[in-house]
Structure formats: structure tokens, C-alpha cells
C-alpha positions in Angstrom: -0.3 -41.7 -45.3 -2.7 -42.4 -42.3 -3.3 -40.4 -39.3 -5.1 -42.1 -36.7 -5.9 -41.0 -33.3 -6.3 -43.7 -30.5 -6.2 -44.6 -26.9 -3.9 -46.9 -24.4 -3.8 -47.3 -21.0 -1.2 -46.2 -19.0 0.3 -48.5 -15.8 -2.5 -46.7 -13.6 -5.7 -47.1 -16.0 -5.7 -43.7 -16.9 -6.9 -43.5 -20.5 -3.6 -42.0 -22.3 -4.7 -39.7 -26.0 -2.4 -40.5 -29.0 -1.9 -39.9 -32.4 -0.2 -42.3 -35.0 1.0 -41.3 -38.9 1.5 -44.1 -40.7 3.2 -44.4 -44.2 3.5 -47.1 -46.8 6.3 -48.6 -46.5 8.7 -47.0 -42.9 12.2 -46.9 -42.8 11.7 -46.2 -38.8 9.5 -44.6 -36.3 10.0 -41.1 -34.4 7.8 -40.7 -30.8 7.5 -37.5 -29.5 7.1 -36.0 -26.2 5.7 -32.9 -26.5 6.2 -29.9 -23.9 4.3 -28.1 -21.0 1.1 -26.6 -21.5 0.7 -27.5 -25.0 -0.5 -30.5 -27.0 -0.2 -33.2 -29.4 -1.7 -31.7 -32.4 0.7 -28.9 -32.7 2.9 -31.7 -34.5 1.0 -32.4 -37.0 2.8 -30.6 -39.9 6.1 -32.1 -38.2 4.5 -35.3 -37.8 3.1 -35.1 -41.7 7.1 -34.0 -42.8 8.4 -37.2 -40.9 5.9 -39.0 -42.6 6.7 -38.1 -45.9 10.1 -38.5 -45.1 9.4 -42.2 -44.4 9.0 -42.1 -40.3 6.1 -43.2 -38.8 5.2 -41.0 -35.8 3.7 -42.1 -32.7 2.4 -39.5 -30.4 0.2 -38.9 -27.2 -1.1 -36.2 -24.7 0.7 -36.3 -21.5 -1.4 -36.6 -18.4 -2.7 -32.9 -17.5 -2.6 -32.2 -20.9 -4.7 -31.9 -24.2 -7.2 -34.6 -24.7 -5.7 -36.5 -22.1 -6.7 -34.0 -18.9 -10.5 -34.3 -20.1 -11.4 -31.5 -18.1 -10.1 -28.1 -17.4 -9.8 -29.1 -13.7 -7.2 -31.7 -14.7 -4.8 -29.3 -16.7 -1.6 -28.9 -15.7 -1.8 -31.8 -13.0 0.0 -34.6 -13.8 -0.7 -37.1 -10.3 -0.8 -36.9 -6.9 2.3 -38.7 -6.3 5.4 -39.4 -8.3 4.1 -37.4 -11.6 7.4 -37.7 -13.7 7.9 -41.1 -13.4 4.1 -42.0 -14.1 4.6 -39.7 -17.3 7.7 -41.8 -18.0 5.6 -45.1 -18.0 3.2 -43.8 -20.3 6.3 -43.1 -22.5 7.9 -46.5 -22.6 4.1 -48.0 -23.0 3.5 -46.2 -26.1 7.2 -47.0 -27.3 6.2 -50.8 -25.7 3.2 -50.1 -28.3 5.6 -48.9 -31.1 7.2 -52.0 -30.9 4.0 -54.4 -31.1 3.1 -53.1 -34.2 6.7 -52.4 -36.1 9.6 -54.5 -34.3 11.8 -54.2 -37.3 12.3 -51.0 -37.2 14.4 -48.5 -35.8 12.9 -45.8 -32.9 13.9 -42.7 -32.4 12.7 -40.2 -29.5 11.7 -36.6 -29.9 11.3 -34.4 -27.0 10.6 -30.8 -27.4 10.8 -28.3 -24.3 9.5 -30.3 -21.1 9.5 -33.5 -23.3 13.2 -32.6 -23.9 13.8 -33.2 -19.6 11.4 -36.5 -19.9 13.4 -37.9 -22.9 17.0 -37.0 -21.2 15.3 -38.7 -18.3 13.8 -41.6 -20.5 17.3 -42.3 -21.9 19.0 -42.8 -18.1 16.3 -45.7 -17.9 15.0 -47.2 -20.9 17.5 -46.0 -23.4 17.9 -49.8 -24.3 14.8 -49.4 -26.1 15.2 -46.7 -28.8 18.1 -46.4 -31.4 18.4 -42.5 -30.6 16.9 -39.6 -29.6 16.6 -35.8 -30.7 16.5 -33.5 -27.9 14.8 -30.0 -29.2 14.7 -26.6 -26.7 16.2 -28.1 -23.8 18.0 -26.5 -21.0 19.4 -26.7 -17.9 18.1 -24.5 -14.7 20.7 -24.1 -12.6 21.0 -26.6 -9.5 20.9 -24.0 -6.4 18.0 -22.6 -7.7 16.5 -26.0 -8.2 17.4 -26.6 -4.5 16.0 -23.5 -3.7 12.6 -23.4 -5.3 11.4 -27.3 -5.2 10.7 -26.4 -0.7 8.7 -23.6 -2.0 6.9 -25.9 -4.6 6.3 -28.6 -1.6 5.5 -25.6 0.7 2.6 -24.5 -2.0 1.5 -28.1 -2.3 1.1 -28.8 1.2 -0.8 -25.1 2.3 -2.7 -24.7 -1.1 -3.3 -28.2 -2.1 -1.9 -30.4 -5.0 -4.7 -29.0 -7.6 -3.9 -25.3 -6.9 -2.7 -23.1 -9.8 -1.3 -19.3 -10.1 1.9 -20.7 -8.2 4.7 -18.2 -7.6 7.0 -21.1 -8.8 5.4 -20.2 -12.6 6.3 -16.5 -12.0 9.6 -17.7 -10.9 10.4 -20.2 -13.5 8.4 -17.4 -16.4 10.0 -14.0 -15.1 12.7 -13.8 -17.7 11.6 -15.7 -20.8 10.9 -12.6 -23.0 13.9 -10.3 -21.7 15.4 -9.2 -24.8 12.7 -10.1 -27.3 11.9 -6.9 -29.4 8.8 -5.3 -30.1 7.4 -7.1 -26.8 3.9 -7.6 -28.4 2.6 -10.7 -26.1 3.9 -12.4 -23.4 4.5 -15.5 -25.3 6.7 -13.4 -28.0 9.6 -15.8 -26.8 8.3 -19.0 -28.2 8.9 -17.5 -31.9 9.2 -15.1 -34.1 6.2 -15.7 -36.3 3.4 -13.9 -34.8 0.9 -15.9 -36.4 1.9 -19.0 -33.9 2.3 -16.8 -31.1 -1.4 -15.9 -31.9 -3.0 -19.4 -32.1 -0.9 -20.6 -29.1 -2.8 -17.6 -26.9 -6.1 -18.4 -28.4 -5.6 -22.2 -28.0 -7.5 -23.5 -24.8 -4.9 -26.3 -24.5 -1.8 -24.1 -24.6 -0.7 -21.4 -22.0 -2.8 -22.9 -19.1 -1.8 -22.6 -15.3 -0.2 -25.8 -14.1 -0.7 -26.7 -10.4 1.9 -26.7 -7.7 2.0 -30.6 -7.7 2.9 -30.4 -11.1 5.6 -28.0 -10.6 7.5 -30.2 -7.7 7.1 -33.1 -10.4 8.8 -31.2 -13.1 11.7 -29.2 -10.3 12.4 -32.9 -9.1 12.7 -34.0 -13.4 15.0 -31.2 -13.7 17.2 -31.9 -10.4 17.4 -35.8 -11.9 18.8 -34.4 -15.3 21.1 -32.1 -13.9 23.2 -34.4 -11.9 25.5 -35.8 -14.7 25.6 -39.4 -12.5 22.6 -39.8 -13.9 23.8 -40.0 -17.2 26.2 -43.2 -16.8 23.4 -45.4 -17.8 22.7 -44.1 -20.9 23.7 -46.6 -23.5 27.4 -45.1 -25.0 26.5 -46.2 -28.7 23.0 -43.9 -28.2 22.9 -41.2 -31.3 21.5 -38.1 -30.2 21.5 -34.9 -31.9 20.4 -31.9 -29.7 18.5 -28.8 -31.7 17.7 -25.2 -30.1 17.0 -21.8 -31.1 19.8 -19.2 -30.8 17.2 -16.6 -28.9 16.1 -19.9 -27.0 15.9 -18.5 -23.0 15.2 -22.4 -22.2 18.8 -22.9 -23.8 20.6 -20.1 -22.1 20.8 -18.4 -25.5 22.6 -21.2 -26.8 25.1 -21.4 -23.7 23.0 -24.1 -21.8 23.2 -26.4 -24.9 26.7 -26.5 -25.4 27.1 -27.5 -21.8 24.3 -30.1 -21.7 26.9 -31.6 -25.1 29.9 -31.2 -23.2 28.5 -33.4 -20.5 27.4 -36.4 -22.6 30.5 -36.0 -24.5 32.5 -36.3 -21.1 30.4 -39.9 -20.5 32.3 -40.6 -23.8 29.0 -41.0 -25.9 29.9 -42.1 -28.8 27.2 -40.4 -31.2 26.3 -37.1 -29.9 25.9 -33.8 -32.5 24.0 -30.8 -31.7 22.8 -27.7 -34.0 21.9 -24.3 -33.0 19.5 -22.0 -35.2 20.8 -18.2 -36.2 18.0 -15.8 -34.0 15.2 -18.4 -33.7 13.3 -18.7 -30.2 11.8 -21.4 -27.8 9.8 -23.6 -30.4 12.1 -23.6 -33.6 9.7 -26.7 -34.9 6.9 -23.2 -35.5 9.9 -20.3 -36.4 10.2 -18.8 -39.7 13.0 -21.2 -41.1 11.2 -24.3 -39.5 11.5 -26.2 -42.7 15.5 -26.0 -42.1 14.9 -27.5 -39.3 12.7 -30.4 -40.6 15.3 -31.0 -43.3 18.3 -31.1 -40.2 16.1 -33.7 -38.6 15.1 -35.7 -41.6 19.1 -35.8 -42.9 20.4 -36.8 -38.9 17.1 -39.8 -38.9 18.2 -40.8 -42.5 21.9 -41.4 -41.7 20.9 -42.8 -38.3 18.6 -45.5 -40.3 21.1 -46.1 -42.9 23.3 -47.4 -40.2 20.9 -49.3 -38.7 20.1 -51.5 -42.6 24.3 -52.0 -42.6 23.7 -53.8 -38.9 21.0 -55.8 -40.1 22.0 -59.2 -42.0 
């Protein structure tokens, strides 16, 4: 196996950080999308499992984060103007990428957390282009609160500027997340139950960061997309996806917003949609104590998937 980091441009210019495990011989390739305030290196033992497994993995830094934001003035700022969908073309470039170097193959599109909303976004657009995707600690805020919070988010922006962080949106958004987790030891406590991550994730200076108030009306206007179910007409029906969240998951509604998000795609009459949901594991079940359930879940669903892919082939 080969890890190699490298660079692409995205439509802009902007110098886009990525990461790429290669193995000897791939049955298929998994890109990820990783979530807010956090970074690409945080995969590496999933990215190493996948690879082991047979997957090549292909994955970058979104723009206001990691290596990408290059300086702690750009974390948590995505762009001035029309951040989600710029984040979006970054994503089909490096799957554009994936393609370059592997067409053969099958691709498959992991989004954890916030790169759960840009993959159910990604799928409404360029869903053509992957074979299926694995949607891990999604959610789905609800819509009059959306409606309610993105003036406040464009208020912010246009008083305090597009750079300006401590919004009251985070405090908004944040306010619940560890409601119910017991012994409250940190404020992150709700991302797992193994302190040891909890720990690194504080002490990490590319995790946990404030993100500005442009950054929050880009991801309030993602989440407004994904929540209105016409939105989900153009994704392809013979799309496999397979949706994963913690049981304790307050992204997920405690489970409750993930069995709605499947009864929606199953409405659309998708044809190849499954979904698992972890006994008492939090926010990031790829870092919870059973994680290596998990990894074997996703391994099995990306086998099967790629064993009907070989039938297709002639």
C-alpha cells in the first residue's frame, strides 16, 4: 500500500490538499468528504482498512479546512460567494481525478457529518458519476428552523463581515449536542464515547475551530437544498446507498432523523437503499469503541456493491 499526499486545483485556482491510498491490485475506489471543523488525516486508519480491504481511497481538505485553509485566518471560510457549490466542484474534480487514473473501476462516495449534506447534495447533481455512496452521521435540521436562522446567518454576514467567527448561529446549531451524554466531561463528549478521541480532537488545531458566518449561510442553504425531497428526483434510481449513524447520534435525531432521511429515498422508489444504526455509539462512529464493526459493515456493503459491478462487466 501507498499513501500519497498531493495537490489539484479546484475550478477557481485555489490549491485543493488531498490524500490518496493506493493498493496492489483495487477492486474499486472510496472518496470521502469529510465533516466541519475537522480534517483529512482523521481517516487515515479508515482509509488504511479500505485499503487493505482492496479500495483505493481518494481524499482532500475542504476549502476552510486542514491544509487546505493555509492559515488560521482562512478556517472555517469556505468563499465569499456560493461556498457549497464551489466545495461541490472540488468534489467532482477529485472524483474527475479518480477517474483519470482508474476508469475501470467502480466509485463509491463517503461523506461523514457535513460531508454527509455535500454527498446527499453531490448525488442530486453528479450522481451519474459514482456507483454508490455511504452516507455516515447525517441528519436532517428541521425546515422552519432552517428558514428561520439562514436571515440571521445573512444578518451576521452583512453587519460583521463574511470572515467573522463566534456567530450565534454556532451556539444555535451547538446548544443541544451533548444533552443526555453522561459524565459530561468535555464539550465534545457527543462525538464519542472513547475519551481518548475526544481528547486529540480538542487538542487538534484543525478540529473544533470557529467557522465564520459566511460559512454558516453556505452550509444553512446546503441543508435547506437536502431537505426539500424535489431535490432528490434526480438522483439516479439504480444508485446503492447504505446510510450508517450512531444510536446516541444528536446529528441523527437519535436515530429518528435517519429512518426518515431512508423513508424519503425509498418513497423516490430508489432501488438500492439500506441503512444501519449502531447500539449507544455517538456522532463519529468511524472513532467509537466498536468502530471496527463498523469498518467491517462498510467493507461487506462495498464488496457486494463491487461484486455486482464484475457481473455487469463483459
Amino acid at each position: 500500500m501507498q499513501c500519497i499526499d498531493f495537490k489539484f486545483r479546484g475550478s477557481d485556482g485555489k490549491e485543493i490538499y488531498a490524500t490518496k491510498y493506493i493498493c496492489n491490485a483495487p477492486i474499486g475506489v472510496v472518496q470521502i468528504a469529510h465533516g466541519m471543523t475537522e480534517h483529512r488525516k482523521r481517516y487515515d486508519e479508515f482509509a488504511r482498512e479500505l485499503c487493505n480491504a482492496g479500495y483505493n481511497v481518494y481524499i482532500n481538505d475542504h476549502r476552510g479546512h486542514g491544509e487546505t485553509a493555509g492559515s488560521d485566518k482562512e478556517l472555517g471560510f469556505f468563499a465569499a460567494d456560493n461556498g457549497w457549490d464551489i466545495v461541490l466542484s472540488d468534489m467532482l474534480i477529485l472524483t474527475e481525478r479518480i477517474k483519470e487514473d482508474y476508469s475501470e473501476l467502480p466509485i463509491y462516495l463517503f461523506g461523514h457529518s457535513m460531508g454527509s449534506f455535500l454527498a446527499r447534495t453531490y448525488i442530486t447533481r453528479y450522481g451519474d458519476q459514482i456507483k454508490g455512496t455511504i452516507i455516515c452521521g447525517t441528519g436532517q435540521l428541521n425546515l422552519g428552523l432552517i428558514n428561520t436562522v439562514i436571515p440571521l446567518a445573512k444578518l451576521e454576514s452583512k453587519i460583521r463581515g463574511n470572515r467573522s467567527k463566534n456567530s450565534a448561529i454556532e451556539k444555535i446549531l451547538f446548544m443541544f449536542h451533548n444533552n443526555g451524554i453522561k459524565p459530561k466531561r468535555t464539550k465534545y463528549d457527543w462525538l464519542s464515547r472513547d475519551s481518548k478521541v475526544v481528547d486529540e480532537y480538542i487538542n487538534d488545531k484543525y478540529c473544533g475551530f470557529s467557522c465564520t458566518t459566511s460559512f454558516y449561510k453556505d452550509l444553512l442553504n446546503g441543508m435547506k437544498y437536502i431537505a426539500d425531497i424535489e431535490n432528490y428526483k434526480t438522483i439516479p434510481k439504480d444508485l446503492s446507498m447504505l446510510l450508517i449513524s450512531g444510536e446516541k447520534d444528536p446529528v441523527g435525531n437519535i436515530g429518528l432523523g435517519i429512518e426518515k432521511i431512508v423513508e424519503n429515498y425509498k418513497a423516490l422508489r430508489l432501488k438500492k437503499v439500506d441503512y444501519r444504526i449502531y447500539s449507544e455509539c455517538r456522532h463519529e462512529i468511524l472513532n467509537e469503541l466498536n468502530k471496527e464493526k463498523v469498518y467491517e459493515d462498510v467493507i461487506k456493503w462495498l464488496r457486494t456493491n463491487s461484486q455486482e459491478q464484475a457481473v455487469k462487466i463483459p
